[in-house]
C-alpha positions in Angstrom: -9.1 -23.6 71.1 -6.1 -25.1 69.1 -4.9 -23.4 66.3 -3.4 -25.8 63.7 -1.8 -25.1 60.0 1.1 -23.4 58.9 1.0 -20.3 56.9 4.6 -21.1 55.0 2.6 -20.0 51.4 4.2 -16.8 51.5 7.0 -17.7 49.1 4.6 -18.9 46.1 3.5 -15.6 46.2 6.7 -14.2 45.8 8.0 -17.1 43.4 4.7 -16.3 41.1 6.1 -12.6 41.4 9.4 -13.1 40.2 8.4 -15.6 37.2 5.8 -12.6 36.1 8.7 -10.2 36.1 10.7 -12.1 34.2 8.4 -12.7 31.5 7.9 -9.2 31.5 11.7 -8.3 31.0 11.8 -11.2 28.3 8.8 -9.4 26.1 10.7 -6.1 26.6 13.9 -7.6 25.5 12.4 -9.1 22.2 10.3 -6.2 21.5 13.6 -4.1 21.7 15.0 -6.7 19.4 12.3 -5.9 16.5 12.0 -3.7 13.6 9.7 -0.9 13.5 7.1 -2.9 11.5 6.7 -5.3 14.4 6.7 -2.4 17.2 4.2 -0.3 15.6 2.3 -3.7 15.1 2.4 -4.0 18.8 1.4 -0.9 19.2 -1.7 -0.7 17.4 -2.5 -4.2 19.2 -2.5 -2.6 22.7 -4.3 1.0 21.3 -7.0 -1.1 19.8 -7.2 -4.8 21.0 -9.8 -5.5 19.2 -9.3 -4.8 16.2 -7.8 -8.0 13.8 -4.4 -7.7 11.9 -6.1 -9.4 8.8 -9.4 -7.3 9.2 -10.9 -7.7 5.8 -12.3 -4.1 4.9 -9.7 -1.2 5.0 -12.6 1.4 4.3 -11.9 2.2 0.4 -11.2 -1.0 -0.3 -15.4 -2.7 -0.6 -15.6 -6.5 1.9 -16.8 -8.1 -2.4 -13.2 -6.7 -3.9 -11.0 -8.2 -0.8 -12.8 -11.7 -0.8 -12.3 -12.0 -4.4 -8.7 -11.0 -4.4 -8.6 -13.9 -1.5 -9.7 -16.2 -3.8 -7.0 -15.5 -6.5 -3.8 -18.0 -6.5 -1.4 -17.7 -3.3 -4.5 -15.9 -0.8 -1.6 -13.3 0.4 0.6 -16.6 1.7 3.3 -14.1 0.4 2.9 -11.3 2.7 2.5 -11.3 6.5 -0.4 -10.1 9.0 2.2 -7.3 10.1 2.8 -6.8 6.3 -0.7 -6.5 5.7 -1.4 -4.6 8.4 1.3 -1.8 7.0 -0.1 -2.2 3.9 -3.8 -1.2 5.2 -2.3 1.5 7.1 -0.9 2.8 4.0 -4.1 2.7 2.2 -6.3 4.5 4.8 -3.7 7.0 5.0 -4.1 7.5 1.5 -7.5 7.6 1.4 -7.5 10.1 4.4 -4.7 12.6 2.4 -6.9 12.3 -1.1 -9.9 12.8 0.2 -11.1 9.5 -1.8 -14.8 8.4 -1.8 -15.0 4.6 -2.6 -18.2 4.9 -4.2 -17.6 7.4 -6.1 -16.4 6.2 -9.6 -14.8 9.1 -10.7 -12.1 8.8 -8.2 -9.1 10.3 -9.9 -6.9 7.6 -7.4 -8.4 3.7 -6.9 -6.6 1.0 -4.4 -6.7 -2.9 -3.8 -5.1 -5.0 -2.0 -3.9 -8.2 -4.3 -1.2 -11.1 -3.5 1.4 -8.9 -4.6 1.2 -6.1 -2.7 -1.1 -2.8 -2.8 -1.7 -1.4 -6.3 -2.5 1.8 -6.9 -4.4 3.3 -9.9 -4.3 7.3 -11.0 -6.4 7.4 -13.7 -6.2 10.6 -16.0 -9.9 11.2 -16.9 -11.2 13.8 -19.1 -12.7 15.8 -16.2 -9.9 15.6 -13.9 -6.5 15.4 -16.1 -3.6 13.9 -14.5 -1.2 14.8 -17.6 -1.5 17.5 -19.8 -3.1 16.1 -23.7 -1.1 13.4 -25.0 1.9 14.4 -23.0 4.0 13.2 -20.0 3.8 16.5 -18.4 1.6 16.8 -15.0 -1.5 18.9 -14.3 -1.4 20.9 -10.9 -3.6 18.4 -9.8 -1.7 15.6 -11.4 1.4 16.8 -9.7 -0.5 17.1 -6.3 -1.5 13.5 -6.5 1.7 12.2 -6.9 3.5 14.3 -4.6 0.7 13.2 -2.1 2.0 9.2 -3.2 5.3 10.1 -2.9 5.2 11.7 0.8 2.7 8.9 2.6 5.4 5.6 0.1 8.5 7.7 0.9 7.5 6.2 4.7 8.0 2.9 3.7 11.3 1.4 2.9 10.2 -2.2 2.6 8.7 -1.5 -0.7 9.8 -2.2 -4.6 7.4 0.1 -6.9 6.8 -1.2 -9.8 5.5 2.1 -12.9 3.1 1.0 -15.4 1.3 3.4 -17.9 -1.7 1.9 -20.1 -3.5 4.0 -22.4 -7.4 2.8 -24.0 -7.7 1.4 -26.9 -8.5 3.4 -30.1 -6.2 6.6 -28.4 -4.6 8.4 -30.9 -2.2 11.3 -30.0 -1.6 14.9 -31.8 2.2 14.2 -32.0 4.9 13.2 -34.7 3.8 10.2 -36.5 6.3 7.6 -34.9 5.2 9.1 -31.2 2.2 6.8 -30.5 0.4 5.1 -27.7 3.4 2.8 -27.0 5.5 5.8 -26.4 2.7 7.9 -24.6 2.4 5.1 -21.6 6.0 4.2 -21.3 6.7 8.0 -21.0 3.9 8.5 -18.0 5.3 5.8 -16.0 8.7 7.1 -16.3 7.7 11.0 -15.1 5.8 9.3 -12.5 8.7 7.6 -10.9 10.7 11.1 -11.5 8.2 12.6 -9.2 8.4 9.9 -6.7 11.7 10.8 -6.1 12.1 14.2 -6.4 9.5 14.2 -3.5 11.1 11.4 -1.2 11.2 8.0 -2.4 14.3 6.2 -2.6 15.6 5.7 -5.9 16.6 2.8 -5.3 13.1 1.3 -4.5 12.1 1.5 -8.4 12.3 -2.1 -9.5 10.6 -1.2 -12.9 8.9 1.3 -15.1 6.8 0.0 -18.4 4.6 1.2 -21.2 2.2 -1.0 -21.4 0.0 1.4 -24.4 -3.8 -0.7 -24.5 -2.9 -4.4 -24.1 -3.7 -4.0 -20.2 -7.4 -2.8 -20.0 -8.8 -2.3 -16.6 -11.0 -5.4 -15.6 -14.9 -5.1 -16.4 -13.9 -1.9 -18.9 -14.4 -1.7 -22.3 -11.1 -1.2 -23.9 -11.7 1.9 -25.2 -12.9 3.5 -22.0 -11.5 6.4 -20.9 -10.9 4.6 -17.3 -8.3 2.7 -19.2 -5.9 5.7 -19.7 -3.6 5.4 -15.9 -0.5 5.5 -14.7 -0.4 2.1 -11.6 2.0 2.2 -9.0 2.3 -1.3 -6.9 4.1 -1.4 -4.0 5.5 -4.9 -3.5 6.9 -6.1 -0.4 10.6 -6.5 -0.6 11.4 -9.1 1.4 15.3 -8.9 1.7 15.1 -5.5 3.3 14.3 -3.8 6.4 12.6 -0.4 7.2 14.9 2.6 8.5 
Protein backbone atom coordinates (compact mmCIF):
# COMPACT_ATOMS: atom_id res chain seq x y z
CA UNK A 1 0.00 0.00 0.00
CA UNK A 2 1.27 3.53 -1.04
CA UNK A 3 1.52 6.03 1.42
CA UNK A 4 1.04 9.49 -0.11
CA UNK A 5 0.88 13.23 1.57
CA UNK A 6 3.29 15.22 3.24
CA UNK A 7 3.11 16.10 6.84
CA UNK A 8 5.12 19.68 6.34
CA UNK A 9 2.06 21.36 8.86
CA UNK A 10 4.31 21.30 11.65
CA UNK A 11 5.42 24.93 11.33
CA UNK A 12 1.71 26.46 11.47
CA UNK A 13 1.59 25.02 14.66
CA UNK A 14 4.56 26.61 15.74
CA UNK A 15 3.84 29.99 13.66
CA UNK A 16 0.17 30.01 15.60
CA UNK A 17 2.44 29.58 18.77
CA UNK A 18 4.61 32.39 18.41
CA UNK A 19 1.80 34.91 17.17
CA UNK A 20 -0.13 33.80 20.57
CA UNK A 21 2.89 34.70 22.56
CA UNK A 22 3.28 37.75 21.21
CA UNK A 23 -0.04 38.95 21.79
CA UNK A 24 0.40 37.85 25.18
CA UNK A 25 3.70 39.97 25.79
CA UNK A 26 1.78 42.93 23.94
CA UNK A 27 -1.32 42.78 26.73
CA UNK A 28 1.42 42.51 29.41
CA UNK A 29 3.27 45.49 28.05
CA UNK A 30 0.16 47.76 27.93
CA UNK A 31 -1.22 46.59 31.08
CA UNK A 32 2.17 47.60 32.68
CA UNK A 33 1.66 50.85 30.85
CA UNK A 34 -1.73 51.69 32.86
CA UNK A 35 -2.68 53.37 35.98
CA UNK A 36 -4.03 51.62 38.84
CA UNK A 37 -7.65 52.35 37.90
CA UNK A 38 -7.27 50.42 34.69
CA UNK A 39 -5.24 47.32 36.49
CA UNK A 40 -7.56 46.90 39.24
CA UNK A 41 -10.31 47.17 36.50
CA UNK A 42 -8.69 44.24 34.95
CA UNK A 43 -8.50 42.66 37.80
CA UNK A 44 -11.87 42.51 38.93
CA UNK A 45 -12.71 41.49 35.11
CA UNK A 46 -10.68 38.20 35.41
CA UNK A 47 -11.98 37.58 39.41
CA UNK A 48 -15.43 37.90 38.24
CA UNK A 49 -16.02 37.77 34.44
CA UNK A 50 -19.27 38.00 34.69
CA UNK A 51 -19.97 40.63 36.27
CA UNK A 52 -20.61 44.12 33.97
CA UNK A 53 -18.47 47.36 34.54
CA UNK A 54 -21.77 49.45 34.18
CA UNK A 55 -23.91 46.92 36.29
CA UNK A 56 -26.84 49.11 37.26
CA UNK A 57 -27.47 48.27 41.11
CA UNK A 58 -24.47 48.75 43.47
CA UNK A 59 -26.58 47.24 46.44
CA UNK A 60 -27.51 50.61 48.52
CA UNK A 61 -28.10 52.35 45.63
CA UNK A 62 -32.25 50.83 44.60
CA UNK A 63 -32.26 49.64 40.27
CA UNK A 64 -35.67 52.85 40.35
CA UNK A 65 -32.87 55.62 41.77
CA UNK A 66 -30.06 54.57 39.06
CA UNK A 67 -32.47 54.44 36.01
CA UNK A 68 -33.74 57.82 36.93
CA UNK A 69 -30.39 59.43 37.43
CA UNK A 70 -29.79 57.77 33.70
CA UNK A 71 -32.34 59.70 32.48
CA UNK A 72 -31.04 63.10 33.72
CA UNK A 73 -29.00 65.34 31.06
CA UNK A 74 -25.47 63.84 30.07
CA UNK A 75 -26.47 59.76 31.19
CA UNK A 76 -22.83 59.62 32.95
CA UNK A 77 -21.22 60.49 29.16
CA UNK A 78 -18.78 62.30 31.60
CA UNK A 79 -17.41 59.51 33.51
CA UNK A 80 -16.04 56.21 32.24
CA UNK A 81 -17.03 52.41 32.83
CA UNK A 82 -13.57 52.16 34.80
CA UNK A 83 -14.63 55.44 36.54
CA UNK A 84 -17.79 54.07 37.36
CA UNK A 85 -16.75 50.97 38.26
CA UNK A 86 -14.35 52.86 41.11
CA UNK A 87 -17.02 54.84 41.93
CA UNK A 88 -19.35 51.57 42.79
CA UNK A 89 -16.52 50.17 44.53
CA UNK A 90 -16.33 53.10 46.60
CA UNK A 91 -19.96 52.96 47.47
CA UNK A 92 -20.17 49.29 48.58
CA UNK A 93 -17.19 49.81 50.56
CA UNK A 94 -18.99 52.39 52.27
CA UNK A 95 -21.91 50.76 52.72
CA UNK A 96 -19.90 47.68 54.05
CA UNK A 97 -17.72 50.10 56.76
CA UNK A 98 -21.30 51.90 57.90
CA UNK A 99 -23.18 49.17 58.19
CA UNK A 100 -25.90 51.09 55.98
CA UNK A 101 -29.33 49.43 55.31
CA UNK A 102 -30.88 50.89 52.07
CA UNK A 103 -34.25 50.53 53.26
CA UNK A 104 -33.94 51.83 56.17
CA UNK A 105 -34.86 55.55 56.06
CA UNK A 106 -33.23 56.56 59.02
CA UNK A 107 -29.88 55.95 57.63
CA UNK A 108 -27.70 58.57 59.24
CA UNK A 109 -25.37 58.27 55.64
CA UNK A 110 -27.42 58.00 52.01
CA UNK A 111 -25.48 57.59 48.45
CA UNK A 112 -26.38 57.97 44.60
CA UNK A 113 -24.68 57.79 41.85
CA UNK A 114 -25.55 61.12 39.49
CA UNK A 115 -23.62 62.54 36.21
CA UNK A 116 -21.33 64.27 38.39
CA UNK A 117 -19.89 61.90 40.35
CA UNK A 118 -21.09 59.97 43.73
CA UNK A 119 -22.76 62.22 46.30
CA UNK A 120 -22.94 61.52 49.59
CA UNK A 121 -25.46 62.66 52.25
CA UNK A 122 -24.89 62.65 56.35
CA UNK A 123 -27.84 63.81 57.50
CA UNK A 124 -27.90 65.05 61.29
CA UNK A 125 -31.35 63.75 62.54
CA UNK A 126 -32.72 64.17 65.89
CA UNK A 127 -32.19 60.57 66.89
CA UNK A 128 -28.76 60.15 65.62
CA UNK A 129 -26.94 63.81 65.81
CA UNK A 130 -24.15 64.31 63.64
CA UNK A 131 -23.28 67.84 65.27
CA UNK A 132 -23.80 68.89 68.54
CA UNK A 133 -27.27 71.56 68.71
CA UNK A 134 -26.83 74.38 66.39
CA UNK A 135 -23.16 73.97 66.39
CA UNK A 136 -20.31 72.84 64.04
CA UNK A 137 -18.87 70.70 66.55
CA UNK A 138 -19.16 66.69 65.89
CA UNK A 139 -20.89 63.98 67.98
CA UNK A 140 -18.74 60.75 68.65
CA UNK A 141 -20.85 59.33 66.19
CA UNK A 142 -20.63 62.28 63.93
CA UNK A 143 -16.92 62.15 64.11
CA UNK A 144 -16.97 58.30 63.43
CA UNK A 145 -18.85 58.82 60.31
CA UNK A 146 -16.61 61.19 58.84
CA UNK A 147 -13.51 59.62 59.83
CA UNK A 148 -15.07 56.44 58.23
CA UNK A 149 -15.45 58.96 54.80
CA UNK A 150 -12.30 60.22 55.17
CA UNK A 151 -10.25 56.69 55.45
CA UNK A 152 -12.34 54.67 52.41
CA UNK A 153 -12.01 58.85 49.93
CA UNK A 154 -8.49 59.25 51.28
CA UNK A 155 -7.98 55.99 48.72
CA UNK A 156 -8.88 57.84 45.90
CA UNK A 157 -6.81 60.58 44.37
CA UNK A 158 -8.82 61.13 41.29
CA UNK A 159 -11.44 62.94 43.19
CA UNK A 160 -12.44 66.81 43.77
CA UNK A 161 -14.92 66.99 46.95
CA UNK A 162 -17.06 69.41 46.84
CA UNK A 163 -18.73 70.47 51.03
CA UNK A 164 -22.16 71.58 51.10
CA UNK A 165 -24.19 72.12 54.44
CA UNK A 166 -28.20 72.77 54.07
CA UNK A 167 -30.23 73.28 57.04
CA UNK A 168 -34.52 72.89 56.87
CA UNK A 169 -36.47 75.52 56.56
CA UNK A 170 -38.02 77.19 59.63
CA UNK A 171 -34.51 76.20 61.80
CA UNK A 172 -33.81 78.65 64.20
CA UNK A 173 -30.57 78.45 66.31
CA UNK A 174 -29.98 79.28 70.25
CA UNK A 175 -27.03 81.63 69.24
CA UNK A 176 -26.19 85.49 68.97
CA UNK A 177 -28.69 87.14 66.89
CA UNK A 178 -26.59 87.73 63.59
CA UNK A 179 -25.41 83.73 63.85
CA UNK A 180 -28.26 82.21 61.79
CA UNK A 181 -28.95 79.33 59.41
CA UNK A 182 -26.66 80.84 56.73
CA UNK A 183 -23.85 80.73 59.10
CA UNK A 184 -24.87 77.29 60.73
CA UNK A 185 -24.52 75.30 57.19
CA UNK A 186 -21.55 77.14 55.80
CA UNK A 187 -19.75 76.32 59.23
CA UNK A 188 -20.69 72.32 59.00
CA UNK A 189 -19.33 72.03 55.57
CA UNK A 190 -16.23 73.67 56.56
CA UNK A 191 -15.47 71.29 59.92
CA UNK A 192 -16.37 68.61 57.60
CA UNK A 193 -13.63 69.13 55.23
CA UNK A 194 -11.26 69.79 58.45
CA UNK A 195 -12.05 66.28 59.34
CA UNK A 196 -11.40 64.97 55.98
CA UNK A 197 -8.10 65.95 56.26
CA UNK A 198 -6.99 65.54 59.44
CA UNK A 199 -7.87 61.80 58.73
CA UNK A 200 -6.23 61.40 55.15
CA UNK A 201 -7.54 63.34 52.41
CA UNK A 202 -5.50 65.54 50.43
CA UNK A 203 -5.98 69.04 51.03
CA UNK A 204 -5.58 69.70 47.97
CA UNK A 205 -8.61 67.64 46.63
CA UNK A 206 -11.18 70.33 48.28
CA UNK A 207 -12.49 72.15 45.32
CA UNK A 208 -15.20 73.94 47.40
CA UNK A 209 -17.08 74.24 50.69
CA UNK A 210 -20.63 76.17 50.85
CA UNK A 211 -23.47 77.08 53.16
CA UNK A 212 -26.18 76.59 51.43
CA UNK A 213 -28.74 77.33 54.90
CA UNK A 214 -32.62 76.03 53.35
CA UNK A 215 -32.63 77.00 49.66
CA UNK A 216 -31.44 73.33 48.78
CA UNK A 217 -34.22 70.96 50.24
CA UNK A 218 -33.73 67.34 49.74
CA UNK A 219 -36.00 66.12 46.69
CA UNK A 220 -39.61 64.72 47.68
CA UNK A 221 -39.06 66.48 51.42
CA UNK A 222 -40.92 69.05 52.84
CA UNK A 223 -38.71 71.95 53.45
CA UNK A 224 -39.00 71.96 56.86
CA UNK A 225 -38.14 68.25 57.42
CA UNK A 226 -35.70 67.34 59.62
CA UNK A 227 -34.07 65.17 56.62
CA UNK A 228 -33.17 68.50 55.28
CA UNK A 229 -30.61 69.40 58.00
CA UNK A 230 -26.99 67.52 56.11
CA UNK A 231 -23.80 68.06 55.53
CA UNK A 232 -23.20 66.43 51.22
CA UNK A 233 -19.97 65.47 50.21
CA UNK A 234 -19.58 64.70 46.20
CA UNK A 235 -16.81 63.25 44.96
CA UNK A 236 -16.33 64.40 41.36
CA UNK A 237 -14.08 62.89 39.01
CA UNK A 238 -11.03 65.05 38.30
CA UNK A 239 -10.15 64.38 35.11
CA UNK A 240 -6.60 66.13 34.80
CA UNK A 241 -5.12 63.85 37.44
CA UNK A 242 -4.02 60.48 38.10
CA UNK A 243 -4.21 58.11 41.17
CA UNK A 244 -0.93 57.56 43.24
Amino acid sequence: MKRGGHHGGAWKVAYADFITAMMALFLVLWLTAQDVRIKEAVERAFRNPFSSLTKESVGIIPNKDVQAIQTQKGQFDAISAVEMEMLRKITEDLAKMLQQNPDDPNNAVRMELTPDGLRVNVFDRTQKPIFEPDSEKFTEYGAWVFSTLAWEISRYHTFKIELEGHTETGHTTSKRADFGNWELSANRANAARRKLIQNGVAANQIAKVAGFADTQPMPEVQPQDEANRRVTVLLKIDSGSHPM
